[in-house]
C-alpha positions in Angstrom: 115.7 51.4 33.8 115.4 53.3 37.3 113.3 50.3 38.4 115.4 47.5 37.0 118.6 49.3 39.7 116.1 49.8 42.7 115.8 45.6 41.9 119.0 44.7 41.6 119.9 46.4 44.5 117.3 45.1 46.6 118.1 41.3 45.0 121.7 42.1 46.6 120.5 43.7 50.0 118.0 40.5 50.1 121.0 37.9 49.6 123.6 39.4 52.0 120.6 40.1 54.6 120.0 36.6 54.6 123.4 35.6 54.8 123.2 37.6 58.2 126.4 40.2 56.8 123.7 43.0 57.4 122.3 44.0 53.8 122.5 47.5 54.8 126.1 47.3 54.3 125.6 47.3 50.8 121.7 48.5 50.4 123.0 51.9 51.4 126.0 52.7 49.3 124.1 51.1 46.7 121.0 53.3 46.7 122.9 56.2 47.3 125.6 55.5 44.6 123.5 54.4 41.7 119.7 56.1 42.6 118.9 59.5 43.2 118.5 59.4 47.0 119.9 61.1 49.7 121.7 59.4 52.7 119.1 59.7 55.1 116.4 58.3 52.6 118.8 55.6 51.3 118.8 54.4 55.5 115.1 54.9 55.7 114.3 52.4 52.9 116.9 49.9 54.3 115.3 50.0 57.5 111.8 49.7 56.1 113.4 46.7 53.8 114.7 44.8 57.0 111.8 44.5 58.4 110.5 41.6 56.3 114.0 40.4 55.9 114.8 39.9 59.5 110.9 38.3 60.0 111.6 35.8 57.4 115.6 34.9 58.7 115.0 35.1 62.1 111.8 32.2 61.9 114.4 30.5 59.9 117.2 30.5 62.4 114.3 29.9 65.1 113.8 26.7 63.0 117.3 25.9 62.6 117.7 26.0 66.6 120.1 28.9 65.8 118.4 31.6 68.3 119.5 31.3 72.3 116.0 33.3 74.2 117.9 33.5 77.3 120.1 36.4 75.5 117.0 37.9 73.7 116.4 41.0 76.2 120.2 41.1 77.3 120.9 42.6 73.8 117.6 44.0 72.6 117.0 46.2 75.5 120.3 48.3 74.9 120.3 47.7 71.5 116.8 49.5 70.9 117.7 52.3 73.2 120.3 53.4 71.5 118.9 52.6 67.9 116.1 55.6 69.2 119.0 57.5 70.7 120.9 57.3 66.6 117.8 57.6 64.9 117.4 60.8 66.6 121.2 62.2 66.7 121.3 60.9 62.4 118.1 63.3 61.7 120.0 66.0 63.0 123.2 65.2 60.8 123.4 66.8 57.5 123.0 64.0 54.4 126.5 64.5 53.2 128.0 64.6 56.9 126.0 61.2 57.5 127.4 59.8 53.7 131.1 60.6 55.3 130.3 59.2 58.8 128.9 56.0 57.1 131.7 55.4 54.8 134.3 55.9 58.0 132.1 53.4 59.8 132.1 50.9 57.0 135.9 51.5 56.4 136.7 50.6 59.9 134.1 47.8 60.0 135.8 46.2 57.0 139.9 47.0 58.8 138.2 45.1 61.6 136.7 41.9 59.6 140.0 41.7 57.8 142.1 42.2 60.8 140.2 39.4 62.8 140.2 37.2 59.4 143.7 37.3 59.4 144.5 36.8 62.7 142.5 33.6 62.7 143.8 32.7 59.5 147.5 32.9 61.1 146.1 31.0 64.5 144.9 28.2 62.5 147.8 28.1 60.2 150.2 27.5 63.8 147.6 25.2 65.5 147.8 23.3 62.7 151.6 23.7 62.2 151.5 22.4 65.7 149.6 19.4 65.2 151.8 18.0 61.9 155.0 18.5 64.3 153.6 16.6 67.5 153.0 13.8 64.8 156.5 13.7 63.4 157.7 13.5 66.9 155.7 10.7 67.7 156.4 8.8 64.8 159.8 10.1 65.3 159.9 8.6 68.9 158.3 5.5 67.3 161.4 4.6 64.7 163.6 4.7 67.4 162.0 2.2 69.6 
């Protein structure tokens, strides 16, 4: 049964990290919630699992003339510094501290996504608001010519 979960959960990880919504976002909570394993080993396996993950996306994006090289060192550079810099300060972190401080960054992650979801929901909704009333005008402008 234990190996049938670590599947399932690695069949989930594998579709929303190829979706490019970050498959730790579940992996994580997943292994943590439904496995035996501690935070920091839950992360450790989810890094190890991304590494094939983002091989296989990234040729795929490369393919798909998705991936601009000209910002390729503009965001690795700081974003592998301070990767090092966290692996280091989340070893130090006790596993249920690093469980809390997880969740709160998920939490805040998801306020965010919803935030800017509806925000751009409500933008599009005027724009297009906007766009229906410019027509009536015109027609209106129309009928009395």
């Amino acid at each position: 049964m234990q190996i049938f979960i670590f599947i399932t959960i690695g069949i989930i990880g594998g579709v929303f990290g190829g979706l490019g919504m970050g498959g730790g976002t579940l992996l994580i909570p997943l292994l943590v919630s439904f496995t035996a394993l501690n935070q920091h080993t839950a992360q450790t396996i989810n890094l190890i699992a991304f590494i094939p993950m983002a091989i296989i996306v990234l040729i795929i994006h490369i393919k798909n003339g998705l991936v601009k090289f000209k910002h390729l060192l503009t965001i690795s550079l700081p974003a592998l510094l301070t990767a090092i810099l966290a692996a280091f300060l989340a070893f130090r972190v006790q596993s249920g501290n690093l469980k809390i401080y997880f969740g709160i960054f998920l939490l805040v992650l998801g306020i965010y996504q919803l935030t800017t979801l509806i925000i751009k929901t409500i933008k599009e909704k005027k724009a297009k608001n906007n766009v229906v009333n410019n027509v009536v005008r015109q027609f209106t402008i129309l009928d009395k010519k």
